[in-house]
N, C-alpha and C positions, 0 to 999 in steps of 0.2 A: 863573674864577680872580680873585682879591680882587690880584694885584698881575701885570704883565708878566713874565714871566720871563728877558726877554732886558735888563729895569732896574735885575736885585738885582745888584749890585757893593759892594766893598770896595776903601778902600785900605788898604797894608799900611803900617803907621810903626814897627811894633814891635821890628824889629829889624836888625843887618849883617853883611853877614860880612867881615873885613879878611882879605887874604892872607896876612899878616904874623902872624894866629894859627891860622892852621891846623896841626894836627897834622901830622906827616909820616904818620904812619897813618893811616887810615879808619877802624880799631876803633877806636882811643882818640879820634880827632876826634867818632864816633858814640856812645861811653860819656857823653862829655862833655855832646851835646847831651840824653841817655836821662837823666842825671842832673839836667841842668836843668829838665827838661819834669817829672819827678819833683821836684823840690822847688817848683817853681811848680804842685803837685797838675793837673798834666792832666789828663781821664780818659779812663781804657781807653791809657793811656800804650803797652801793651806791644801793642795793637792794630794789625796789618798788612792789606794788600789782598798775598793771596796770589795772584799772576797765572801760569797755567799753559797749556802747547798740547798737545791732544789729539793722540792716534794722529791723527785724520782734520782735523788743524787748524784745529779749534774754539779760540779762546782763553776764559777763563775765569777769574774773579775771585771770593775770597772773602775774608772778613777770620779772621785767625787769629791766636793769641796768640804772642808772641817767649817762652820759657823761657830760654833763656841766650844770651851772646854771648861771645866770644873772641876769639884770634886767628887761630882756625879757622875761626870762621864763625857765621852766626845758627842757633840750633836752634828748631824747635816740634814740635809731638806728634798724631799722627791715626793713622786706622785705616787701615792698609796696604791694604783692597778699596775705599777711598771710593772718588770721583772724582778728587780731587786728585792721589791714589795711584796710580790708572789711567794718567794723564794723565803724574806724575812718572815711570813707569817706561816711559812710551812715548819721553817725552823729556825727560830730566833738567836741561836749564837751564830755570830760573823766576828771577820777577822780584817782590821786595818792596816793598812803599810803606810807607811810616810819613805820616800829615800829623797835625799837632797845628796847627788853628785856632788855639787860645789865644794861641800863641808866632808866629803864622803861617810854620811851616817846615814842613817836606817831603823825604823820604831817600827816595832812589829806590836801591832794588840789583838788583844781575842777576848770577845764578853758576850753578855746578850745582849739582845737590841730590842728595845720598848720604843711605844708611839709617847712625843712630849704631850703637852696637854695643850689641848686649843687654842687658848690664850695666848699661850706660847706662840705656836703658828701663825695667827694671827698677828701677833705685831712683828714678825719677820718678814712676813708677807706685804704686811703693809709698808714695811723699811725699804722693798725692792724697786729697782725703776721699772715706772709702768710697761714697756716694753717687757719685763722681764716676768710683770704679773701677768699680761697678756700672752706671752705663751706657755705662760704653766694651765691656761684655759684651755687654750688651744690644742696642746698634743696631748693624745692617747698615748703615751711617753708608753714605747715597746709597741707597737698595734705596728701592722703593715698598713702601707697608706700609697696608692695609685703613683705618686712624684709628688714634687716637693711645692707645686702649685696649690693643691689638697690643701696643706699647711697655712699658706702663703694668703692663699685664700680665706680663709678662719682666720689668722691674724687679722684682714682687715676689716671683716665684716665684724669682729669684738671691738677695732679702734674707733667703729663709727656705733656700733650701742652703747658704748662707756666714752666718751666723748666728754668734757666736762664733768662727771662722775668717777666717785671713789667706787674703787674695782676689789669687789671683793673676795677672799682668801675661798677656793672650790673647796668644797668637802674631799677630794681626792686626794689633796697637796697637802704636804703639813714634814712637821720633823720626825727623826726619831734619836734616841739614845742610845750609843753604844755602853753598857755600864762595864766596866774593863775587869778581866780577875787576873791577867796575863799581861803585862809589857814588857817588852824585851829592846835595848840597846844598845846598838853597834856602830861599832866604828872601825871603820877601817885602818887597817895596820899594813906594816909592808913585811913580802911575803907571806901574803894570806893570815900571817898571826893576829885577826882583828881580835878588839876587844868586847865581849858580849855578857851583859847582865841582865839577868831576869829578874822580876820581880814576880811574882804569886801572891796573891790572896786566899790566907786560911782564917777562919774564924774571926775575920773584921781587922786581922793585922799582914802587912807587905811581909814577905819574906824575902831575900835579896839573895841570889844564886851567882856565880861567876859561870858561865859556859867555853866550855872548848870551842878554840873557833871554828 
């Protein structure tokens, strides 16, 4: 190794968080921060560390795209036999990360996660470029597969049966919702004294905590 890895540090000056503007929400306090991080061109902005526990509790991380947010909850879109899916219907609380370096912050949430409804799925599916519906057909998303020919191969054998045809959404694929009772925001401070606020959900109202950094 060309540098120690226990030497690479950062201090964080770039930004604070005051008490005094935070949101009463957590959606609209997280819209807020999703919109800055978007005008200051982030990239991979809508990028999460999806973390989930297996039936046999393994935990397990991957990074996955946010599609929408509300006041329901975060949505994104996978194949209902991955492993993530596995893992969601063994046991439906997960936990999302957002961190955008640039800005030095970081959105931690924790909720359950429900399947959206059809419909739903559906016209997201349909919003994709075909390229993109065509391999949510195609992979057994998590399955072992001989090379990447396997793959390559199923891609073009769907481009020539849906050829001038509307391709449509597999029963496999679809969203789901993370519905949040937890988000936590951080910001980096220098000398490690970041600033970190929780939010909690008791009884249908946020409660808003300061944490040690």
């Amino acid at each position: 190794m060309k540098k120690n890895i226990a030497s690479i540090r950062s201090d964080y000056k770039r930004g604070i968080i005051h008490d005094d503007t935070l949101d009463y929400s957590p959606i609209a306090q997280f819209k807020k921060w999703f919109d800055n991080a978007l005008n200051a061109n982030v990239k991979e902005v809508n990028a999460f560390v999806l973390s989930t526990i297996s039936s046999d509790l393994v935990p397990s991380g991957r990074v996955v795209l946010l599609k929408a947010v509300d006041e329901s909850g975060f949505v994104f879109f996978t194949n209902y036999e991955s492993a993530k899916a596995r893992s969601l219907e063994s046991n439906p609380i997960a936990s999302m990360t957002f961190f955008w370096p640039k800005l030095e912050q970081q959105i931690r949430i924790v909720g359950k996660v429900d399947k959206i409804y059809s419909k739903d799925s559906d016209e997201y599916f349909n919003s994709r470029p075909r390229e993109s519906q065509i391999s949510a057909i195609a992979s057994n998303q998590s399955c072992k597969i001989l090379n990447r020919d396997e793959i390559l191969n199923k891609v073009s054998e769907l481009k020539k049966k849906y050829l001038d045809k509307n391709i449509p959404r597999p029963e496999n694929w679809g969203g789901y919702i993370l519905n949040p009772y937890k988000i936590e925001f951080w910001q980096g401070r220098p000398s490690r004294l970041h600033d970190r606020f929780l939010y909690e959900l008791s009884d249908g109202v946020w409660n808003i905590s300061r944490l040690a950094p």
